[in-house]
C-alpha positions, -999 to +999 in steps of 0.1 A: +224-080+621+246-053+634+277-038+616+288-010+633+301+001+664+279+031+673+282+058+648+316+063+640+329+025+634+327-007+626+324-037+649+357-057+650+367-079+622+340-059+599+348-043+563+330-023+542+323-007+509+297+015+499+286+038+466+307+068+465+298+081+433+281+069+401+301+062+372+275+059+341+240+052+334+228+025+309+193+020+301+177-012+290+149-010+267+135-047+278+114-064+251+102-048+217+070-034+219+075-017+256+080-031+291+108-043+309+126-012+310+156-008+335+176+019+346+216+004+355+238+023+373+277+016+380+290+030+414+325+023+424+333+026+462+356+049+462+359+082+443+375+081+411+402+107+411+421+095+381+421+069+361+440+043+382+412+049+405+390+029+377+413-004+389+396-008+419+366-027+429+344-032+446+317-016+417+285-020+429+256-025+403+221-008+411+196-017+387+160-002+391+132-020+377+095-018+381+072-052+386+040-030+388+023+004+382+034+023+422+059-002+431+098+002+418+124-024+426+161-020+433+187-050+429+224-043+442+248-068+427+287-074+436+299-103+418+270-108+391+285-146+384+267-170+416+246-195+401+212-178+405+198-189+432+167-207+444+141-209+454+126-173+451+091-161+457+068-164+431+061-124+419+033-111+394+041-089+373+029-069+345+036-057+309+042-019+310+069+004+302+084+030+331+093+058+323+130+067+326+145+103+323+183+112+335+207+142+328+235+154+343+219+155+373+202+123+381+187+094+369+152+091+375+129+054+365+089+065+370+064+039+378+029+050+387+031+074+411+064+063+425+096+076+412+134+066+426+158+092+418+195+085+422+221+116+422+249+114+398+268+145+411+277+151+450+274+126+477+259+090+469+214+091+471+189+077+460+152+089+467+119+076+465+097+103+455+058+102+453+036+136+446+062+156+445+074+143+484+107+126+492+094+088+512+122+074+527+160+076+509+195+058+511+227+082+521+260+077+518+272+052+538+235+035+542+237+011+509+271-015+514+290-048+510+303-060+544+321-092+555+323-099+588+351-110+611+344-147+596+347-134+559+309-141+556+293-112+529+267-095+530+245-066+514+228-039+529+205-013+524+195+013+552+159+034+544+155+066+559+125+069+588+108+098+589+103+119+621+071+100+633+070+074+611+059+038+626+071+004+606+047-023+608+041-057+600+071-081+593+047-114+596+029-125+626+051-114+655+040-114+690+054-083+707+046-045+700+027-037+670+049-012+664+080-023+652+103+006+653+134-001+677+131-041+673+154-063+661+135-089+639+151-120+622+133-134+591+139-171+605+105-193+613+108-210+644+081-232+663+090-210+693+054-202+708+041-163+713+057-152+741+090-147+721+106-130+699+106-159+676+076-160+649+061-194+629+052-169+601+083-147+590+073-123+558+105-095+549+075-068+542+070-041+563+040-012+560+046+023+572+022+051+577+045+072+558+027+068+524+053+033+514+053-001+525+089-021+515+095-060+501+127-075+506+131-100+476+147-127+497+136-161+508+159-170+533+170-155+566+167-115+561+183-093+592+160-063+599+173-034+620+141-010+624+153+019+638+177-001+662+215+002+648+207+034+633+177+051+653+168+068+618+169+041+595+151+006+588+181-016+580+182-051+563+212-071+551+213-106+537+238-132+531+253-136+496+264-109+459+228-101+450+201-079+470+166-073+461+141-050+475+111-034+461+095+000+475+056-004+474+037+032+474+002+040+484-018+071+496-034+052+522-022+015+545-044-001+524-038+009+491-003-001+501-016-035+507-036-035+477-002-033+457+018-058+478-007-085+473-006-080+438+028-086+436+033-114+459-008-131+456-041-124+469-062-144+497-078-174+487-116-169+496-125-191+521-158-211+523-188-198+540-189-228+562-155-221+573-168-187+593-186-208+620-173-226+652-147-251+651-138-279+678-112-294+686-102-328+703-077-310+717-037-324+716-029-346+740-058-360+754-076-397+749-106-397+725-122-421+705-157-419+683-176-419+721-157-390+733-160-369+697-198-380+696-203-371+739-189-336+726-212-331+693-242-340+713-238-317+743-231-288+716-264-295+699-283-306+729-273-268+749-279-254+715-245-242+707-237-240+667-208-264+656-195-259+620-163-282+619-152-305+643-113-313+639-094-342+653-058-335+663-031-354+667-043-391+680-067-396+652-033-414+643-014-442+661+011-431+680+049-429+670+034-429+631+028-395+627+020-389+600+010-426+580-028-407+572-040-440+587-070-439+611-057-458+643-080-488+643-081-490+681-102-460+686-120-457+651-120-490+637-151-474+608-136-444+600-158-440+572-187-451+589-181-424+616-170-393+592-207-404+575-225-400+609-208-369+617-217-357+580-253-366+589-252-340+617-241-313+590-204-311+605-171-302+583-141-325+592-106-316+597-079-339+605-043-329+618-012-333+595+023-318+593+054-329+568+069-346+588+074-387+582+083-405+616+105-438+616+080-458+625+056-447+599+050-473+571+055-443+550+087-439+561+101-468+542+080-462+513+093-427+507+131-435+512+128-465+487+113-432+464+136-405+473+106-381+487+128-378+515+149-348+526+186-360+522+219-351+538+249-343+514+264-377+515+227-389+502+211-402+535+179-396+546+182-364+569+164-375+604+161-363+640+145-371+669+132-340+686+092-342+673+087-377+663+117-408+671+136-407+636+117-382+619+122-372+580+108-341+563+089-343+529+107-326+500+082-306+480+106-296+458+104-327+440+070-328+421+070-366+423+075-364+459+044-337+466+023-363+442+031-390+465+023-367+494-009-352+475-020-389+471-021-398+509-044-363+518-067-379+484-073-409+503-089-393+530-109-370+514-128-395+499-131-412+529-153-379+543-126-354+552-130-318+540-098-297+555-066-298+570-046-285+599-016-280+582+008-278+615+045-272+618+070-266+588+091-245+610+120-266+622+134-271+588+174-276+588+200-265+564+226-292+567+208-307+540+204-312+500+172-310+484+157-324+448+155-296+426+191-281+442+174-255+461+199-239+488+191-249+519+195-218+537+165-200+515+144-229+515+142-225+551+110-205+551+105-211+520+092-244+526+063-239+541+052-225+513+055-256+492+042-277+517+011-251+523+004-251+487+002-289+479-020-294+504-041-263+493-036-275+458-052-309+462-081-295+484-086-272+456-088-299+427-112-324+449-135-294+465-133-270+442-122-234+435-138-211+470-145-245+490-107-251+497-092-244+534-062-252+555-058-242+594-021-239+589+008-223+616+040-217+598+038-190+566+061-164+544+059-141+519+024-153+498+014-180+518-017-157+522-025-171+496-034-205+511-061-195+540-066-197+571-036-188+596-037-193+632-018-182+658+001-209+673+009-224+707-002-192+732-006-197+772-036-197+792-033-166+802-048-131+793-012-119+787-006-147+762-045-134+749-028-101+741+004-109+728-017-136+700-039-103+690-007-086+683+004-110+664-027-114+644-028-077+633+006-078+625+001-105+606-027-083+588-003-054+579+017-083+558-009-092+539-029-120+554-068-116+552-077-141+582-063-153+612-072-172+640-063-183+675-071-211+699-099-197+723-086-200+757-052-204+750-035-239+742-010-245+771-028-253+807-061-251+810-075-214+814-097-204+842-135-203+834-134-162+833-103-159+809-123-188+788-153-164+791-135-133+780-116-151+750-149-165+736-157-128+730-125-120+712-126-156+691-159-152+677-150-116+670-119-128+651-127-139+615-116-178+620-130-191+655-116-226+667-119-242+703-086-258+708-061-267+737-033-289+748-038-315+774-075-303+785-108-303+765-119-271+754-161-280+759-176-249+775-197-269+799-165-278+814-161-250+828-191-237+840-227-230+828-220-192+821-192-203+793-224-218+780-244-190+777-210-167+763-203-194+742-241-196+726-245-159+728-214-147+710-212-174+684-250-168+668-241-135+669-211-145+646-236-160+622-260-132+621-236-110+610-222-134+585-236-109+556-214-081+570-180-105+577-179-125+541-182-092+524-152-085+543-136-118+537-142-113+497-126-077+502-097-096+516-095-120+485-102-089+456-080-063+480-054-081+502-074-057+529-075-086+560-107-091+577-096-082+611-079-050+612-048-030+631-066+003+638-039+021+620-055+005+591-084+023+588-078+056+604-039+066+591-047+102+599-061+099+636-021+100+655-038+080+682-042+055+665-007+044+657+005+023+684-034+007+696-029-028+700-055-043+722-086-034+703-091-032+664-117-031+633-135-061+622-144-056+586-147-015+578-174-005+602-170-025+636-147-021+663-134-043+686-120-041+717-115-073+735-121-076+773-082-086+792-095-091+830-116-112+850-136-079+866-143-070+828-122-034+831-113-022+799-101+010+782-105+018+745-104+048+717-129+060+702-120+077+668-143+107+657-180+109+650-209+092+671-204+056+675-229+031+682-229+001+708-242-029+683-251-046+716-274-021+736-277+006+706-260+035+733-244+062+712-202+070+721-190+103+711-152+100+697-124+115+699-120+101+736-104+072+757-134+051+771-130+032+808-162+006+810-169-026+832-182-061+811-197-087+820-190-120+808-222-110+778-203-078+770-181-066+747-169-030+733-183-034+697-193-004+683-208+006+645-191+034+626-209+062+620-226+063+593-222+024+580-248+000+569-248-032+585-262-060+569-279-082+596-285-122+587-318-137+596-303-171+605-283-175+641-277-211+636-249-221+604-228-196+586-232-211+552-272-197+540-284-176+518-274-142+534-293-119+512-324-140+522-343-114+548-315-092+554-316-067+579-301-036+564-294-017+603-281+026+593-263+045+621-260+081+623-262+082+579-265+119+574-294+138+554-285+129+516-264+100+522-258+070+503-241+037+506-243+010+491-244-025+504-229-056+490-250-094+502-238-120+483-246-113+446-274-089+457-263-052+461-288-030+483-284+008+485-298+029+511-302+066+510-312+092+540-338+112+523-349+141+553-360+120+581-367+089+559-340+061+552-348+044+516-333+009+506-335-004+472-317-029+452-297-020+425-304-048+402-332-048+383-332-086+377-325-095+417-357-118+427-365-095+460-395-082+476-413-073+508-440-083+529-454-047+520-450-054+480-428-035+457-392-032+456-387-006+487-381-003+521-385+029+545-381+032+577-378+057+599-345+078+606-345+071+640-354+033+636-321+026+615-334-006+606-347-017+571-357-056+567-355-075+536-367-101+519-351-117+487-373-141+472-405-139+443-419-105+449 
């Protein structure tokens, strides 16, 4: 939201008030025995000259606090009496004491390796400081209360950018990667990804400036970054109290690393979840025939199906959602889920939170009060997704019970996940159960909803077999995997603008993402299909999915066959290499697919790439956006490998290549360790089992070690001689050759493995 009126004033009807000077310190030592200690700090708005200077308000109230070793938090506070509000994100925290030191001078609260130091002589600052360098700071002028011409008020805080710094991340948004110069609106929206809108709104963003920053607020949070004030990363929310929290790291990642501690790590995802997923698709007429036509041609043309999913129609029409198979099309539910279970297939079913008229639980959940309400006590209801609709309140823990108790009932008729759609479109003219204010439980809600379902998979499946496809997110919904991207076009534009928003979603925290492969609205032409098979089964979720057409590679010709077969075993061969990266994601809050900014802070190219990225550490992407299979990429330092033809690519450079509809730029880092799988047909096996360890350009005396499962391998470059053993002693592993060694050649790269009696 803007304030001012270029540089020099305010908009009409605006007033404000900022720090001019601080009046005292106080110092709260928190708990006996250590921790919780905070630095307070009284700053009046206007200089006091004399003593009837100290009758004036506003006083603004700056306390410093810090949640976590690197990370410091700052809370501004006008009037300290508002019921506190709710809800508010869920925050971990730890017991430790900062330190605190102030003089004359300043006032300084230490925490890790990230100080903030406010000045209590001259002009109103406060710094963040780590090794010694200033990270971003707030001037005079930059912290404030404003109302606006309508009396609202608001608080703000403006960050300094430094020269070259890039802000990233912000949730899953659709248009450049690199936010600086947007103006983005923490508001979810079911507005599709060719706007500015976003289903996943998370007020965090990363910079390559050595800080990343949290904004402490639920509800609608107004980022400027670098747009009102070309220097400055702005944010201002509604209401007396702001909190933010500056996260510090030495690299992107470690930046991460502390931000998912604070707000929650990833949720690993099962093993089974890694492999192909299809869809019924939206709109269109199935029934057990159709899903069974579609299972069959996958297995007869040898394509590997992990999950099939059935959207919306698995229920009758106008009752979405009752959870109650429509009995026209599958009159033996549980006779079919069994059959499909027989073919080793997952099964998700469609949901969303919202209750239509018509829906037998409609009645039900009124007569309960699981309903949301209006003020005067009716059931809140609409008509623009379903006639009459209600929305679930999971504030209420009887009401997410009653709501947990419907998804129970069909996992034990055979189901095993759920698409956990919409939880966007959630109004404010409303009251909820627990008193929650409306306006914060706007995105907030999701998260409830997210986490019940999550919650009941988890109880019924088990801890690390639990999974969700869900669209709408905030703040810590990573925890509750897997995200996909929403309603794109058929288009290779709309194939862009969903990669942006996956990395971006990345940089916030999330550790997997997907995206419907070809696009949901229309029906894609068989070489966009082609080219977006590539970049799906490169992604670290890969579903088939579409709006009013089926998404059956046969379809559309005999080509997206042979793509389709080709690129998905090659998925599950190096399913070794991608759950080590998806259980880096749940230990690190390090995503599985990766912004290239991620992994190479230091290369300046890098900063604004948005059309290729890494998958996992050691593998770089770069999907293909034309029908003639043109494509440009960058090539960071070193010698690069192509994993699909073994040609070596020197880096630094820009690379220009032609594809066909077989190819893709995927290239090895140099000097990583691949673990290679020995089966091309499920994700879930043993991946340590015969193990291809494959070594690119590993210089003389190298050594890295290799994670599989609970196996770790390490291989070592010994002269012209690469060396892999495993580390653990008691690991049941051997060779065709005997002994617990391989060698191969230097040149050969490749050392096979075989866990198993020796």
């Amino acid at each position: 939201m803007k304030f001012t009126d270029g540089y020099w004033l305010l908009r009409e009807g605006v007033t404000a008030a900022h720090p001019a000077e601080v009046l005292d310190v106080t110092v709260d030592e928190g708990a006996p025995g250590g921790g919780g200690r905070t630095l307070e700090i009284h700053a009046p708005t206007t200089p006091v000259r004399h003593r009837g200077d100290l009758l004036k308000g506003p006083v603004v109230t700056i306390t410093a606090h810090a949640p976590l070793p690197g990370v410091v938090g700052i809370t501004l506070t006008h009037f300290a009496g508002e019921r506190p509000p709710a809800p508010r994100f869920e925050l971990n925290t730890a017991e430790f004491a900062p330190r605190i030191e102030y003089d004359d001078e300043s006032a300084t609260l230490t925490s890790g390796d990230l100080s903030v130091r406010v000045a209590r002589t001259g002009p109103w600052q406060v710094e963040f400081l780590a090794h010694g360098r200033v990270l971003t700071r707030s001037g005079p002028k930059d912290m404030g209360i404003l109302r606006d011409a309508d009396g609202t008020h608001y608080l703000r805080e403006q960050l300094g950018l430094g020269v070259g710094t890039s802000v990233y991340g912000l949730g899953e948004r659709f248009g450049p990667l690199v936010k600086n110069g947007q103006v983005v609106d923490m508001w979810n929206a079911d507005g599709g990804t060719a706007t500015e809108q976003a289903y996943k709104n998370a007020p965090f963003y990363l910079t390559d400036a050595g800080y990343g920053v949290f904004v402490d607020h639920p509800g609608r949070v107004s980022f400027e970054v670098g747009s009102e004030a070309v220097s400055r990363v702005q944010f201002s929310v509604e209401g007396q109290r702001l909190t933010y929290y500056v996260v510090q790291g030495d690299s992107p990642k470690d930046i991460l690393r502390r931000y998912t501690e604070l707000t929650g790590r990833p949720a690993l995802p099962p093993a089974w979840s890694f492999g192909l997923w299809l869809s019924t698709s939206f709109t269109t007429s199935y029934d057990e025939e159709t899903v069974t036509s579609f299972i069959e041609g996958m297995r007869s043309r040898e394509l590997p199906l992990s999950v099939f999913h059935f959207d919306c129609f698995w229920m009758r029409e106008f009752n979405w959602c009752d959870f109650a198979w429509d009995p026209r099309v599958f009159p033996d539910p549980e006779g079919m889920l069994g059959r499909l279970k027989e073919r080793g297939l997952r099964v998700c079913v469609w949901i969303n939170p919202y209750i239509a008229q018509r829906s037998p639980l409609f009645e039900e959940g009124r007569a309960l009060g699981h309903l949301l309400r209006r003020p005067d006590g009716g059931v809140w209801q609409w008509d623009l997704w379903q006639p009459g609709m209600a929305l679930v309140d999971f504030t209420s823990p009887a009401a997410r019970e009653w709501y947990a108790a419907k998804l129970e009932a069909l996992l034990g008729q055979g189901v095993d996940c759920f698409k956990t759609d919409f939880g966007e479109r959630v109004p404010v003219d409303v009251a909820y159960a627990d008193g929650s204010d409306p306006e914060r439980m706007h995105n907030y809600y999701t998260y409830l909803y997210n986490r019940t379902v999550f919650d009941v998979l988890r109880k019924h499946r088990g801890e690390g077999e639990a999974v969700v496809f869900a669209r709408s997110a905030t703040a810590g919904s990573q925890q509750f995997p897997v995200h996909w991207g929403g309603d794109c076009e058929a288009t290779y534009e709309s194939m862009a603008e969903s990669l942006r928003g996956g990395l971006s979603l990345g940089l916030t925290g999330f550790g997997y993402w997907s995206h419907d492969i070809g696009g949901f609205e229309g029906t894609p032409s068989a070489a966009l299909f082609k080219r977006w098979i590539a970049f799906g089964l490169l992604s670290s979720h890969s579903r088939l999915h579409g709006s009013s057409s089926y998404r059956v590679p046969w379809l559309f010709d005999e080509e997206a066959v042979d793509v389709l077969r080709l690129f998905t075993r090659l998925k599950l061969r190096l399913m070794p290499y991608l759950y080590e990266a998806a259980r880096t994601a749940h230990r690190e809050g390090v995503p599985v697919m990766r912004a290239m900014v991620l992994e190479f802070p230091d290369d300046p190219a890098c900063a604004h790439l948005e059309r290729q990225y890494m998958l996992g550490s050691d593998l770089l992407v770069a999907p293909v956006f034309d029908d003639a299979g043109d494509v440009s990429y960058y090539v960071p330092e070193g010698t690069w490998t192509r994993y699909l033809d073994g040609r070596a690519v020197i880096g630094p450079r820009w690379v220009r290549e032609r594809h066909g509809f077989d190819s893709v730029p995927l290239l090895v880092r140099p000097g990583a360790v691949l673990p290679v799988g020995a089966v091309d047909d499920r994700p879930d096996y043993d991946h340590a089992d015969r193990v291809t360890l494959r070594a690119y350009g590993l210089e003389r005396g190298a050594r890295v070690t290799v994670p599989v499962g609970d196996v770790t391998f390490t291989v070592v470059r010994e002269g012209d001689t690469l060396r892999a053993s495993c580390d653990d002693p008691a690991a049941p592993w051997g060779l065709s050759s005997g002994g617990r060694e391989a060698r191969a050649a230097a040149g050969t790269g490749f050392l096979t493995l075989e866990l198993g009696p020796s």
